[in-house]
C-alpha positions as MATLAB code, in Angstrom:
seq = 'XXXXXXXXXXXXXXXXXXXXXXXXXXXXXXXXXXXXXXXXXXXXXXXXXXXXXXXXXXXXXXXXXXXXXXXXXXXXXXXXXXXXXXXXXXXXXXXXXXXXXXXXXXXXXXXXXXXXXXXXXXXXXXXXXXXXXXXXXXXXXXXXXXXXXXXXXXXXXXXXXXXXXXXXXXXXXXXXXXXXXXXXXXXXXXXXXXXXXXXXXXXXXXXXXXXXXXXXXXXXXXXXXXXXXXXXXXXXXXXXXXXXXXXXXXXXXXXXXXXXXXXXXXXXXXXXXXXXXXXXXXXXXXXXXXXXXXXXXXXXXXX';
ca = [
       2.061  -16.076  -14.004;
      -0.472  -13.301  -14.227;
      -3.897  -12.863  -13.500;
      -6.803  -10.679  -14.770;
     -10.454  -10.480  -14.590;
     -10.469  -13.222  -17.877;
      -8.436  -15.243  -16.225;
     -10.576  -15.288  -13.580;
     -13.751  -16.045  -15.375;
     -11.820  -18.865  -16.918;
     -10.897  -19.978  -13.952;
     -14.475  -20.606  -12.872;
     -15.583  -22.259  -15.952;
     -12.358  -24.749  -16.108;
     -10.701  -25.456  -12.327;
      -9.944  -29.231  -13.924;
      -6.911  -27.762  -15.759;
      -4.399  -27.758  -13.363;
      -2.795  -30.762  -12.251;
      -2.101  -30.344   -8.577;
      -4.059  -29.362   -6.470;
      -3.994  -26.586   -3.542;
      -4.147  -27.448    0.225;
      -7.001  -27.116    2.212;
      -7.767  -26.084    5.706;
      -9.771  -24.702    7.957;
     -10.042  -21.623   10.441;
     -10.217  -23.128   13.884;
     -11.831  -21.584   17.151;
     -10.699  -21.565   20.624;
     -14.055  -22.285   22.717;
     -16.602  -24.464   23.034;
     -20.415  -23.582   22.166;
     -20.583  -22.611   25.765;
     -17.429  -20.101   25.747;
     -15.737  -22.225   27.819;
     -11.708  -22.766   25.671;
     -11.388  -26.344   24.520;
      -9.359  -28.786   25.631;
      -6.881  -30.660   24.351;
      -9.675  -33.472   24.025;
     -11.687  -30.934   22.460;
      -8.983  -30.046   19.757;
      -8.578  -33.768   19.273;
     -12.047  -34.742   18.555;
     -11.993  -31.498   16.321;
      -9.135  -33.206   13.985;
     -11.167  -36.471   13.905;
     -14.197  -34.376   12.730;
     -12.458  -32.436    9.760;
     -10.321  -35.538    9.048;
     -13.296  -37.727    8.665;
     -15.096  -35.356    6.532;
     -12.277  -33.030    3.880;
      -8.743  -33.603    2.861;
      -7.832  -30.712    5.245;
      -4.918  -31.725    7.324;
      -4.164  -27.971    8.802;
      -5.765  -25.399   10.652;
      -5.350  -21.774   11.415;
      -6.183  -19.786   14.917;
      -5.655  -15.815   15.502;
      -4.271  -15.460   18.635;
      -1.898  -17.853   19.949;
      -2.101  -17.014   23.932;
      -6.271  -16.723   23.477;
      -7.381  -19.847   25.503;
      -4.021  -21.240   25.785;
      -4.483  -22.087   21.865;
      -0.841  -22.927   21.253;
       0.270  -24.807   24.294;
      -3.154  -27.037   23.869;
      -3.883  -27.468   20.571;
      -0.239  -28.107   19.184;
       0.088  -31.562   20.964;
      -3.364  -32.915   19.772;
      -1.903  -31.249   16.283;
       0.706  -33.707   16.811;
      -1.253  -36.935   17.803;
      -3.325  -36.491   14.873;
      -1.023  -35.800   12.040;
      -2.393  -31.929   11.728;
      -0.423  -28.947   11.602;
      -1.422  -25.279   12.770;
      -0.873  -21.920   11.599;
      -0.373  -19.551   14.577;
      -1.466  -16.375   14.886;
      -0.299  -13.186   16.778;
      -3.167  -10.381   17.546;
      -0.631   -7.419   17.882;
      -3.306   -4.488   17.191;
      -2.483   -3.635   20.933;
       1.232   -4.341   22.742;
       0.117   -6.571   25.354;
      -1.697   -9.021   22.973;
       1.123   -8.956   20.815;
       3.607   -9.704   23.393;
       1.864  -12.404   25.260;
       0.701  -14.094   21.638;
       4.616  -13.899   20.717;
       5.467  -14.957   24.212;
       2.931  -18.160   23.922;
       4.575  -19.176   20.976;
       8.268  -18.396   21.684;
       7.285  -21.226   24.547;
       6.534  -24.057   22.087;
       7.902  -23.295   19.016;
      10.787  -25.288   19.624;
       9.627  -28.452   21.138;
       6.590  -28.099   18.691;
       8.671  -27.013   15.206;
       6.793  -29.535   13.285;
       3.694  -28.873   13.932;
       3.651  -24.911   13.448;
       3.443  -24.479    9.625;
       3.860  -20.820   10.140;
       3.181  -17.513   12.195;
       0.856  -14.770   11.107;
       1.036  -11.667   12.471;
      -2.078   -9.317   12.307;
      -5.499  -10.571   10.759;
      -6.559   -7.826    8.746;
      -4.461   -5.168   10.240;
      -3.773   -3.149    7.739;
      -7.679   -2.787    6.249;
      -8.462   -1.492    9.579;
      -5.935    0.732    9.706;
      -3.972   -0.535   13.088;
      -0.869   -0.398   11.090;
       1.111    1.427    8.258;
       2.945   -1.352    5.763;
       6.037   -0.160    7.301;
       4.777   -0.708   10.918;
       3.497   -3.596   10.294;
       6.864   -5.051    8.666;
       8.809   -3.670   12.037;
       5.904   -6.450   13.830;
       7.263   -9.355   11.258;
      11.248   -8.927   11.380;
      10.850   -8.684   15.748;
       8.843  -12.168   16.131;
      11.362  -13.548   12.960;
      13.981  -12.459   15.611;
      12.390  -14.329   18.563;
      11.320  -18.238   17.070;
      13.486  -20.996   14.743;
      14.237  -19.470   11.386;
      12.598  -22.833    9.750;
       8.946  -21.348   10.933;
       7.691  -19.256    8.325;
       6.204  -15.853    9.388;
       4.235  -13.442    7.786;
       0.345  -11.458    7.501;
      -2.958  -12.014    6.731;
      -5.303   -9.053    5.561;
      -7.609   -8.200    2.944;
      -6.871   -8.736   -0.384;
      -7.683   -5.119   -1.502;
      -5.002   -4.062    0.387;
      -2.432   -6.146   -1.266;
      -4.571   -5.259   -4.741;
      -3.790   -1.513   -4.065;
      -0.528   -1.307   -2.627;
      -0.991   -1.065    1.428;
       0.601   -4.069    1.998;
       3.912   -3.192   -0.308;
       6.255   -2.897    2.683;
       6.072   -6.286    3.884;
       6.894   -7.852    0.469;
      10.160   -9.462    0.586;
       9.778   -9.573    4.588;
       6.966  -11.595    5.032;
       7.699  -15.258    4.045;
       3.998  -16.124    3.668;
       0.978  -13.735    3.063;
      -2.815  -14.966    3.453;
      -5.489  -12.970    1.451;
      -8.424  -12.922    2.957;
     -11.109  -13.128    0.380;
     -15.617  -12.444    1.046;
     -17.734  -12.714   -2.112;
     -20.364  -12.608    0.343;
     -19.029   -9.553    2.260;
     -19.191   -8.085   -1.371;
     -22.523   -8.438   -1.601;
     -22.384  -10.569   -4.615;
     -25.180  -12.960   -5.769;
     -24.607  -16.932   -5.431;
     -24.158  -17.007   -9.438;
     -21.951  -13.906   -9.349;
     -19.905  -15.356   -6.077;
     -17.488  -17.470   -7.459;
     -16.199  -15.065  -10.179;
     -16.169  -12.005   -7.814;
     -14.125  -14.141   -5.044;
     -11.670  -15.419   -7.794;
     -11.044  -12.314   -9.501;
     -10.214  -10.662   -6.433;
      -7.927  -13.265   -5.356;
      -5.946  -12.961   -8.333;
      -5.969   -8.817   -8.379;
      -4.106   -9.014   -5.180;
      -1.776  -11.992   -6.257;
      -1.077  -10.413   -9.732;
       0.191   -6.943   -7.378;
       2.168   -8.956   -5.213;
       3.849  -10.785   -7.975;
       4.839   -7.243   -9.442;
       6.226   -6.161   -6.319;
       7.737   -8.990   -5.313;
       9.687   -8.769   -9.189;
      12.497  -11.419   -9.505;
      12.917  -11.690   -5.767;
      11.302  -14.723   -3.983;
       7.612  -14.917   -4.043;
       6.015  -15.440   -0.465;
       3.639  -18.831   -0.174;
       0.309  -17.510   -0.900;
      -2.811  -18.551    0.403;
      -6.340  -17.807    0.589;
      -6.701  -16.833    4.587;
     -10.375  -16.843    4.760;
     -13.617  -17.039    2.950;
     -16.569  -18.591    3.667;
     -20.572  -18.385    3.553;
     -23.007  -18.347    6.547;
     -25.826  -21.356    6.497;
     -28.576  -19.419    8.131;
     -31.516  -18.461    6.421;
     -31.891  -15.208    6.596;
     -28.376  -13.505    7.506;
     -27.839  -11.877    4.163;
     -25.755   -9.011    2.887;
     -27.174   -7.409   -0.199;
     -27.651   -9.824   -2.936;
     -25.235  -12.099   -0.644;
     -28.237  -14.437    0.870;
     -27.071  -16.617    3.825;
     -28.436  -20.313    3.857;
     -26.886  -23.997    3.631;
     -27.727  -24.249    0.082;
     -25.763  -21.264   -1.129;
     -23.094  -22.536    1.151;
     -22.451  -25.097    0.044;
     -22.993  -23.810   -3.666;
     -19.953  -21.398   -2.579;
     -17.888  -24.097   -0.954;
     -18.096  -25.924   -4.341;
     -18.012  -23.976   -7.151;
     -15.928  -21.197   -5.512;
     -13.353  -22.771   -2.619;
     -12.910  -25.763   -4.827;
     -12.604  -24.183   -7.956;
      -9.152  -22.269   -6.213;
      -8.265  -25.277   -4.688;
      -8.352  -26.977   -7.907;
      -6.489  -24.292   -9.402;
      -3.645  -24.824   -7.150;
      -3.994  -22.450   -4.378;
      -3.789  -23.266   -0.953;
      -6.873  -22.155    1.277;
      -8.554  -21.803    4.363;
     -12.364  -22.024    4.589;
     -13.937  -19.935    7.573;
     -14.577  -21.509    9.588;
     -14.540  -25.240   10.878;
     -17.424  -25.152   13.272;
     -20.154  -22.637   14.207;
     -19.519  -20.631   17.036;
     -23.009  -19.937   19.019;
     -21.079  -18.134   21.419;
     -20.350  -15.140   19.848;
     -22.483  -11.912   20.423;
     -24.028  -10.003   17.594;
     -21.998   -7.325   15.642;
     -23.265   -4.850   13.416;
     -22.140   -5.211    9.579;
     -20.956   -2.625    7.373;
     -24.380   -2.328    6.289;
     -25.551   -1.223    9.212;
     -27.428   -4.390   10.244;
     -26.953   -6.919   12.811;
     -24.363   -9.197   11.541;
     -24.955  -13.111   12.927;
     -21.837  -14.613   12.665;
     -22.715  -17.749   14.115;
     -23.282  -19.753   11.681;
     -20.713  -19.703    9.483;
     -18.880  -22.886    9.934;
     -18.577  -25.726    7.781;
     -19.225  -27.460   10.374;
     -22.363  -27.629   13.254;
     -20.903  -26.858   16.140;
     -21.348  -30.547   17.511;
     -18.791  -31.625   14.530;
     -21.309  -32.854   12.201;
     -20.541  -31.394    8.216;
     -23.431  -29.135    7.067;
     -22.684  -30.558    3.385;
     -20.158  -32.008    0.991;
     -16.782  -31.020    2.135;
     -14.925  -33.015   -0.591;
     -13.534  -31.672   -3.523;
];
């Protein structure tokens, strides 16, 4: 199948006409409001929260030894029918080893529960990486965990859309494209066609590289709106309203296309310090769960 910027816009107007539908799930923190890492209580009552509220039965962290994320959130995974996609943070060596190391330690009692490994969030659009170097990261951790778990990347999706991410096609068994009408600076009416067309300019690429070889599971890694009033990005205006507008008309309308997707994130995070955005402003990223960060869902969270 290929995709275009029609395609797209029909997309948006018609999301009824395919007949399954995608997975959902959710990006999942490590710490408390506080900054304190959760427990495996904590992890727990987060599955009850998202259960309760979505269809999303999977999550996704970054770095697997952050927190002890893998060793403590893959049994309350298990308990509550969940599963988790791992993630290694190898922009320096010693993250990457002791994320690889973290998971190496549970990936076999724990096989189950570990959908699949990323390596990298958004390596490549940084510029940590070449495609090449990157693809050296995927086949060593392939080498180190049971062949079942599927491993691959997540980065932006203009660097799959423009060839940057070319080397790890045919490696990588699963690529996430990470996906920010807001971070676009589009408008909430313009948001859902902007976040859709560039979802399918990097899947249409991939496809072409990819050829008559095996394409790797797709997904959308992240996207997502902030609720607060007032943390904006161009026409992009934060606020619960346009949230949830997004959530709807945008996440939905992918999900309902058949795409698998991760909404960032599943709860706020008041713990995190202000960043400057590429606008030169202070960038609040606090607020951008779909969730408060005492579990309770900001708005409608079905689709």
């Amino acid at each position: 199948m290929r995709f275009s910027t029609v395609a797209a816009t029909a997309l948006a107007a018609a999301p009824a006409v395919v007949s399954a539908a995608g997975t959902m799930g959710f990006a999942l923190g490590t710490k408390l409001p506080s900054g304190a890492c959760k427990t495996g209580t904590d992890y727990e009552a987060d599955f009850d929260a998202i259960s309760a509220a979505s269809a999303a039965k999977i999550v996704r962290g970054y770095a697997a030894a952050d927190c002890k994320f893998a060793q403590t959130v893959l049994p309350a995974a298990k308990k509550k029918g969940f599963t988790v996609m791992l993630g290694i943070w190898p922009d320096v060596e010693e993250s990457f080893n002791n994320d690889l190391d973290a998971i190496v330690s549970v990936a076999k009692t724990y096989t189950d529960q570990i959908h699949a490994v990323t390596v990298g969030s958004e390596t490549l659009y940084r510029g940590n990486f070449t495609g090449e170097e990157l693809k050296a990261k995927l086949v060593t951790v392939k080498g180190k965990i049971p062949s079942s778990i599927k491993v691959g990347t997540a980065d932006s999706w203009n660097k799959f859309a423009d060839g940057t991410g070319d080397a790890i096609i045919g490696t990588a068994d699963i690529i996430l494209i990470n996906a920010f009408a807001f971070w676009q600076g589009a408008s909430r009416d313009n948001a859902t066609h902007v976040y859709l067309d560039d979802m399918f300019q990097a899947i249409t690429h991939i496809e072409k590289i990819a050829g008559s070889n095996k394409m790797p599971e797709i997904w959308n890694g992240e996207t997502g709106w902030p609720t607060a009033v007032g943390t904006d990005f161009d026409a992009a205006k934060g606020g619960k309203d346009n949230a949830a507008h997004f959530f709807k008309n945008g996440f939905c309308s992918l999900l309902d296309w058949g795409f698998n997707a991760f909404y960032f994130e599943a709860f706020d995070e008041p713990w995190k310090p202000a960043s400057i955005g590429d606008n030169g402003k202070a960038a609040d990223e606090t607020t951008w769960g779909a969730f408060t960060a005492d579990r309770k869902a900001k708005f409608d969270l079905k689709c």
